[in-house]
mmJSON file of the N, C-alpha and C atoms, coordinates in Angstrom:
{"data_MODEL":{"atom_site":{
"group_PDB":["ATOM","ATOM","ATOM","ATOM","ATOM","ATOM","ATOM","ATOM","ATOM","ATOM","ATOM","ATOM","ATOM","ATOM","ATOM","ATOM","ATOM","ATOM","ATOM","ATOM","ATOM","ATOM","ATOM","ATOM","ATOM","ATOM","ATOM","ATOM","ATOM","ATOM","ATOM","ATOM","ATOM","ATOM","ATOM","ATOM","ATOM","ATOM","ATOM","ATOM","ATOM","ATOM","ATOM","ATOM","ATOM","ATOM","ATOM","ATOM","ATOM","ATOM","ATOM","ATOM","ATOM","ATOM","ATOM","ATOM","ATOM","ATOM","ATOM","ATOM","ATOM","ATOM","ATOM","ATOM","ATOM","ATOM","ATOM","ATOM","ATOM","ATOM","ATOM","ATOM","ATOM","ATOM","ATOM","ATOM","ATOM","ATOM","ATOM","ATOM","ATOM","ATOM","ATOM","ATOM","ATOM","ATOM","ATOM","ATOM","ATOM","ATOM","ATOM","ATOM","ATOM","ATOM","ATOM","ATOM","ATOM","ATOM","ATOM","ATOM","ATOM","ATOM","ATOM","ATOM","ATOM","ATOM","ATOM","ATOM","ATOM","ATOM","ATOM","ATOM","ATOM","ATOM","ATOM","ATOM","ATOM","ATOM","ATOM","ATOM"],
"id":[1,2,3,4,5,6,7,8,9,10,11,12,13,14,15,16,17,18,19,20,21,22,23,24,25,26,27,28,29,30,31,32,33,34,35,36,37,38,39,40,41,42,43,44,45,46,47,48,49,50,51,52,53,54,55,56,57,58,59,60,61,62,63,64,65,66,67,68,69,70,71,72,73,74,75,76,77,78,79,80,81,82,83,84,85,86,87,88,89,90,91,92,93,94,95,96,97,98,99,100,101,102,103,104,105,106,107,108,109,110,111,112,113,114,115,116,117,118,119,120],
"type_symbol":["N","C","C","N","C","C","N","C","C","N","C","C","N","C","C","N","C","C","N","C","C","N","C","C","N","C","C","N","C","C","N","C","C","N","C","C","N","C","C","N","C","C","N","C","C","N","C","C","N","C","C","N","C","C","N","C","C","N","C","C","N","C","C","N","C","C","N","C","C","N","C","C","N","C","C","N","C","C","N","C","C","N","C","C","N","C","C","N","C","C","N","C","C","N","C","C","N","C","C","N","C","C","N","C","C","N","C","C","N","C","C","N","C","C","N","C","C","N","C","C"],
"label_atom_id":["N","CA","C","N","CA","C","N","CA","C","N","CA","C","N","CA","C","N","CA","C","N","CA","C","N","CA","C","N","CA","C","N","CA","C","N","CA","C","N","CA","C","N","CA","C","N","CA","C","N","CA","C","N","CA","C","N","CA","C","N","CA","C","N","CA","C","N","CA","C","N","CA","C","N","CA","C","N","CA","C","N","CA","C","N","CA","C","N","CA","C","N","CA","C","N","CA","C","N","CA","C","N","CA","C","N","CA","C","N","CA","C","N","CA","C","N","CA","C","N","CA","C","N","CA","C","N","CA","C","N","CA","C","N","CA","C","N","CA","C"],
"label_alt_id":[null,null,null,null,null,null,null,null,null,null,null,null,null,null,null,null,null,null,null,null,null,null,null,null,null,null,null,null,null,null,null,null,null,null,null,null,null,null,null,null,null,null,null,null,null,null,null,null,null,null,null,null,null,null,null,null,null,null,null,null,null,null,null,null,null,null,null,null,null,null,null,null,null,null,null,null,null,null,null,null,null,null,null,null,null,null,null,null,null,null,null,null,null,null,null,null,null,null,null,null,null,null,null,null,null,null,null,null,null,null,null,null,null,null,null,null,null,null,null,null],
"label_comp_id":["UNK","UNK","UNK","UNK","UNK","UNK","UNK","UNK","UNK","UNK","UNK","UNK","UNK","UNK","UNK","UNK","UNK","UNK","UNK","UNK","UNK","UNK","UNK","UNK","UNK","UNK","UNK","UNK","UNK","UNK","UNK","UNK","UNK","UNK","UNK","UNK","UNK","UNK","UNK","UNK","UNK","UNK","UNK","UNK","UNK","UNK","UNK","UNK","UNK","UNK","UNK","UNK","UNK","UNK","UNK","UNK","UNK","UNK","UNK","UNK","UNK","UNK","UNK","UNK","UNK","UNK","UNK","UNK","UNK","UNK","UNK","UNK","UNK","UNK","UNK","UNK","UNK","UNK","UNK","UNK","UNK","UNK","UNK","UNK","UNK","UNK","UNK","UNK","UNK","UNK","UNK","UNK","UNK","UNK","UNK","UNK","UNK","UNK","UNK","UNK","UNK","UNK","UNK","UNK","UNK","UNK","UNK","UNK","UNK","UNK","UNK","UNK","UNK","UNK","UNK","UNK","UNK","UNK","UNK","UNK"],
"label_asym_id":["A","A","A","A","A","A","A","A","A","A","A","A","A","A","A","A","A","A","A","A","A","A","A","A","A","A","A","A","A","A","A","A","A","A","A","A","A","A","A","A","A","A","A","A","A","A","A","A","A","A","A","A","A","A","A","A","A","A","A","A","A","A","A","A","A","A","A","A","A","A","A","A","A","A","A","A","A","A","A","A","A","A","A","A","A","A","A","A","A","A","A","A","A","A","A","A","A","A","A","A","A","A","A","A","A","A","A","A","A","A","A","A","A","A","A","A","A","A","A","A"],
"label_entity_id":["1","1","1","1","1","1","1","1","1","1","1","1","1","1","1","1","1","1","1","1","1","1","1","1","1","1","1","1","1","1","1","1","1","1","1","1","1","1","1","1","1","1","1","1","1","1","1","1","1","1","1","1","1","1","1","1","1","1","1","1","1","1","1","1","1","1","1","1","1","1","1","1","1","1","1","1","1","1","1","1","1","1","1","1","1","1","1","1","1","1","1","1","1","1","1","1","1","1","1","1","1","1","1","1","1","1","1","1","1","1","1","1","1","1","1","1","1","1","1","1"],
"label_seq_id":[1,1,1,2,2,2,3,3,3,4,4,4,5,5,5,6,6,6,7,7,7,8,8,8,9,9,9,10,10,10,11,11,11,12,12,12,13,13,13,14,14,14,15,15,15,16,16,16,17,17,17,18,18,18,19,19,19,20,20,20,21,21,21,22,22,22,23,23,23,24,24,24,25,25,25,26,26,26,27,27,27,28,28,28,29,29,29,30,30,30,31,31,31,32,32,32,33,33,33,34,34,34,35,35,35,36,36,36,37,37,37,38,38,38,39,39,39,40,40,40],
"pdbx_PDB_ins_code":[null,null,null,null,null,null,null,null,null,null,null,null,null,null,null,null,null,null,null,null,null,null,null,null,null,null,null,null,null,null,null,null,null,null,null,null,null,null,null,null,null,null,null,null,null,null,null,null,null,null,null,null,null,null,null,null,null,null,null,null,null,null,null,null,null,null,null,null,null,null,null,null,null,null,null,null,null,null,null,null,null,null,null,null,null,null,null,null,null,null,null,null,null,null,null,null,null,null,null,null,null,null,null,null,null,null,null,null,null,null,null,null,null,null,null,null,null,null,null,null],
"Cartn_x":[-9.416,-8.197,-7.017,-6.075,-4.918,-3.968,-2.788,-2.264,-1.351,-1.087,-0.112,-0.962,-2.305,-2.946,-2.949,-3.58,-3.083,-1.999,-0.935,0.493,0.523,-0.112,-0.181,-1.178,-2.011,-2.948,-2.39,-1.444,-0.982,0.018,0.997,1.615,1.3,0.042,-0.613,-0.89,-1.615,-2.143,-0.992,-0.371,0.743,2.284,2.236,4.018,4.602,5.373,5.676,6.826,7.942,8.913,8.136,7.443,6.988,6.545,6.339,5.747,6.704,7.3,8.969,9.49,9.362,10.027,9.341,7.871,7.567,7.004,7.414,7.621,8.489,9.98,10.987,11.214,10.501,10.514,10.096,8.633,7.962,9.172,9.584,10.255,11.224,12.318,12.771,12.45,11.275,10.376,10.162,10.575,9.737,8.725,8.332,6.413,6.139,5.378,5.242,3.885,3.746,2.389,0.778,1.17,0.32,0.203,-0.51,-0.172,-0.52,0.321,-0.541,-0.306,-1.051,-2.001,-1.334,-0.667,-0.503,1.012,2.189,3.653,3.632,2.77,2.455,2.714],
"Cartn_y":[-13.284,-13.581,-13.486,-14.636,-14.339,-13.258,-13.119,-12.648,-12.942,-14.114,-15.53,-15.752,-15.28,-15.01,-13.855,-12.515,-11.318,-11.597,-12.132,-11.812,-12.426,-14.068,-14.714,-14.046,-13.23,-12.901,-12.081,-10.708,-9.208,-10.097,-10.945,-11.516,-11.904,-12.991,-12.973,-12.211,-10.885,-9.412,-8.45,-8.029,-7.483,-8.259,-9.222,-9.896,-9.65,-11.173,-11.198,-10.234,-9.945,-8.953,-7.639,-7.201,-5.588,-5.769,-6.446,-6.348,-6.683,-7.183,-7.696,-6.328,-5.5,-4.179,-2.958,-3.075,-2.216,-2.9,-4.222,-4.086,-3.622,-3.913,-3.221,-2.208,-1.165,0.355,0.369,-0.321,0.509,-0.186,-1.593,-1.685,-0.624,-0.189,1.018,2.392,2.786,3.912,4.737,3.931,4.878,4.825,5.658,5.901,4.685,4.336,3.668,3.931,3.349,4.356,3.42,2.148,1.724,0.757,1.228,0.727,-0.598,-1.034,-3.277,-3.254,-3.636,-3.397,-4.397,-5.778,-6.923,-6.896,-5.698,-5.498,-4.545,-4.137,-3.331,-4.201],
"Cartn_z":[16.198,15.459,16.429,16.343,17.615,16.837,17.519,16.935,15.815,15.643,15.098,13.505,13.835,12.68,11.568,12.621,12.007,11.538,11.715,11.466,10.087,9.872,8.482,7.905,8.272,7.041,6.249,7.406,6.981,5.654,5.953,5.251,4.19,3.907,2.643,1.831,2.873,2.153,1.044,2.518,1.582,1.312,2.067,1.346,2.676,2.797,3.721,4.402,3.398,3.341,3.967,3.428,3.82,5.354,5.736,6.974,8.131,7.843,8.167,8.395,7.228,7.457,8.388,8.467,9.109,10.45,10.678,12.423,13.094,12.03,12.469,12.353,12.108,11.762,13.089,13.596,14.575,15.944,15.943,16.937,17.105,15.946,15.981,15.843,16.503,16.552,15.623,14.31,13.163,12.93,11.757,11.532,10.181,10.137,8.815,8.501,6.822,6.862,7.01,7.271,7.752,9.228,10.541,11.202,11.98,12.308,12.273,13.66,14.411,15.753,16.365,15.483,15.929,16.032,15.837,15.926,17.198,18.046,19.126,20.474],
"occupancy":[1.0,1.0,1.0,1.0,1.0,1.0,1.0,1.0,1.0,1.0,1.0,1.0,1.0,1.0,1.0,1.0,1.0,1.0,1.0,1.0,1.0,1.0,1.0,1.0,1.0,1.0,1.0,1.0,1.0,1.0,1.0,1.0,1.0,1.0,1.0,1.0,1.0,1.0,1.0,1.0,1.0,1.0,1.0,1.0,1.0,1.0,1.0,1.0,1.0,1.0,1.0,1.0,1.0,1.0,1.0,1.0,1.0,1.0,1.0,1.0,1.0,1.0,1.0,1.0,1.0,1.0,1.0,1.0,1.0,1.0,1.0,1.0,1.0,1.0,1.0,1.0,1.0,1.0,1.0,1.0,1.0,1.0,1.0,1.0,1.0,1.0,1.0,1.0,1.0,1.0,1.0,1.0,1.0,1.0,1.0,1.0,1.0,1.0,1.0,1.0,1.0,1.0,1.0,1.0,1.0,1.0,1.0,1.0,1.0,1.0,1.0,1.0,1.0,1.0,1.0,1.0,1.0,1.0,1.0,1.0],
"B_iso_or_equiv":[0.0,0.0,0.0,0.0,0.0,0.0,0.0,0.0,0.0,0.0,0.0,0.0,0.0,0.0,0.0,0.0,0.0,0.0,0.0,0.0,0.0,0.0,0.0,0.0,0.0,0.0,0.0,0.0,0.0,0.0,0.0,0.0,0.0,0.0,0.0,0.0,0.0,0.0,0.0,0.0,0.0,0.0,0.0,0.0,0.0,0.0,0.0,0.0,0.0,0.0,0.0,0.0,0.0,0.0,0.0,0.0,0.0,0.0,0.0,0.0,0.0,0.0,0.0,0.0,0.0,0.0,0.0,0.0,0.0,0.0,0.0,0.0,0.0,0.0,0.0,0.0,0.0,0.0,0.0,0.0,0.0,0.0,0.0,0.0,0.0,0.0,0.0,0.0,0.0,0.0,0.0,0.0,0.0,0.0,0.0,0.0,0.0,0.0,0.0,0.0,0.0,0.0,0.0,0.0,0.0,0.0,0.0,0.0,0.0,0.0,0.0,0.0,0.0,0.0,0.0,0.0,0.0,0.0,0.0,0.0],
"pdbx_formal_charge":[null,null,null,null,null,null,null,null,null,null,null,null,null,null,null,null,null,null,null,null,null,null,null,null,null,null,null,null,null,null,null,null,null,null,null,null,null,null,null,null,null,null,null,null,null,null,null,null,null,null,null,null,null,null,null,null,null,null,null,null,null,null,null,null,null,null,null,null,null,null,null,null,null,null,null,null,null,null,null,null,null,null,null,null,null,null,null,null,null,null,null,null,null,null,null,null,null,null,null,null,null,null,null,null,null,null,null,null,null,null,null,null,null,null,null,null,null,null,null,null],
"auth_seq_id":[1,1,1,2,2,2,3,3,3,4,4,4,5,5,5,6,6,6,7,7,7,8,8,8,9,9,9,10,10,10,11,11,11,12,12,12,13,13,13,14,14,14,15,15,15,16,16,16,17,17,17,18,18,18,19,19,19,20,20,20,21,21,21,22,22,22,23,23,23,24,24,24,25,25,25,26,26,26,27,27,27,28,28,28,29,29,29,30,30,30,31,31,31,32,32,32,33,33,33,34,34,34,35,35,35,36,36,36,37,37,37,38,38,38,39,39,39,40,40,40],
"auth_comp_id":["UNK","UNK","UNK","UNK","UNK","UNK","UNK","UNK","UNK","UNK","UNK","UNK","UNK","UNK","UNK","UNK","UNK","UNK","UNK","UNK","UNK","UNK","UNK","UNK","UNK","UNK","UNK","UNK","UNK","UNK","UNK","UNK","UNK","UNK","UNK","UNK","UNK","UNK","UNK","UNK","UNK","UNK","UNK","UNK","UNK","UNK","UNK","UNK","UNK","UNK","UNK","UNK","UNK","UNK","UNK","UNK","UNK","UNK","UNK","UNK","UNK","UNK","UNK","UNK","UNK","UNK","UNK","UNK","UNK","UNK","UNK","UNK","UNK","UNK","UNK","UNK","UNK","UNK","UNK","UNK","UNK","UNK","UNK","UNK","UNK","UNK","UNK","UNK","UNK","UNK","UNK","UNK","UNK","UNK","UNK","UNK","UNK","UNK","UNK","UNK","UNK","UNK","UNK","UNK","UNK","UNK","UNK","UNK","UNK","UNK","UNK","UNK","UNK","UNK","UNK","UNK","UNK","UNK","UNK","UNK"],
"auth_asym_id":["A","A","A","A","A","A","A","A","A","A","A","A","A","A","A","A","A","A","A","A","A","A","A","A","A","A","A","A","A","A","A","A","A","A","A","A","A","A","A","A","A","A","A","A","A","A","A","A","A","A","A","A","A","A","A","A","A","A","A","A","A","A","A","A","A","A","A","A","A","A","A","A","A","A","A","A","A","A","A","A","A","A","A","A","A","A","A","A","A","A","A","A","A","A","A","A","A","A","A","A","A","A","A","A","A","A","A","A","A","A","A","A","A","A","A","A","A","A","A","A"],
"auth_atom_id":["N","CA","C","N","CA","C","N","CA","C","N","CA","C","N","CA","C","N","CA","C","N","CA","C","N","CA","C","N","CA","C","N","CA","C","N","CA","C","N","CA","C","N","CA","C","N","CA","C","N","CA","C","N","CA","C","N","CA","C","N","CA","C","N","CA","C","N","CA","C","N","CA","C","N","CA","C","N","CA","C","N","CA","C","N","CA","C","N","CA","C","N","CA","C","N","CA","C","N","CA","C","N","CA","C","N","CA","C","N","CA","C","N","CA","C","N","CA","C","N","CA","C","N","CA","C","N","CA","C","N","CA","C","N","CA","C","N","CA","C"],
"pdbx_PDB_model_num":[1,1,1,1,1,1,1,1,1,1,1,1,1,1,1,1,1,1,1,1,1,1,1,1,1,1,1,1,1,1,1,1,1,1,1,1,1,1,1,1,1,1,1,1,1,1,1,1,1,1,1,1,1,1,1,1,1,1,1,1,1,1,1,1,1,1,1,1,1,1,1,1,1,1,1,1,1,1,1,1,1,1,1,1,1,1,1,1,1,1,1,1,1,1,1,1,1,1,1,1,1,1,1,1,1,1,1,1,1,1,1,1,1,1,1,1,1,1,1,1]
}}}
């Protein structure tokens, strides 16, 4: 899976918004509570 994928699946999974939010948590070094391998 590239990463361009992970990224549309996580999106499908949980919505595209939430994931939106917790890349930018981790870009801004917060914790979130699930972590996506593919915002690393």
């Amino acid at each position: 899976m590239t990463p361009k994928q992970a990224i549309e699946f996580e999106c499908d999974r949980r919505g595209r918004h939430v994931v939106i939010e917790d890349c930018m948590a981790i870009i801004s070094g917060r914790r979130v509570k699930k972590m996506m391998t593919f915002c690393v």
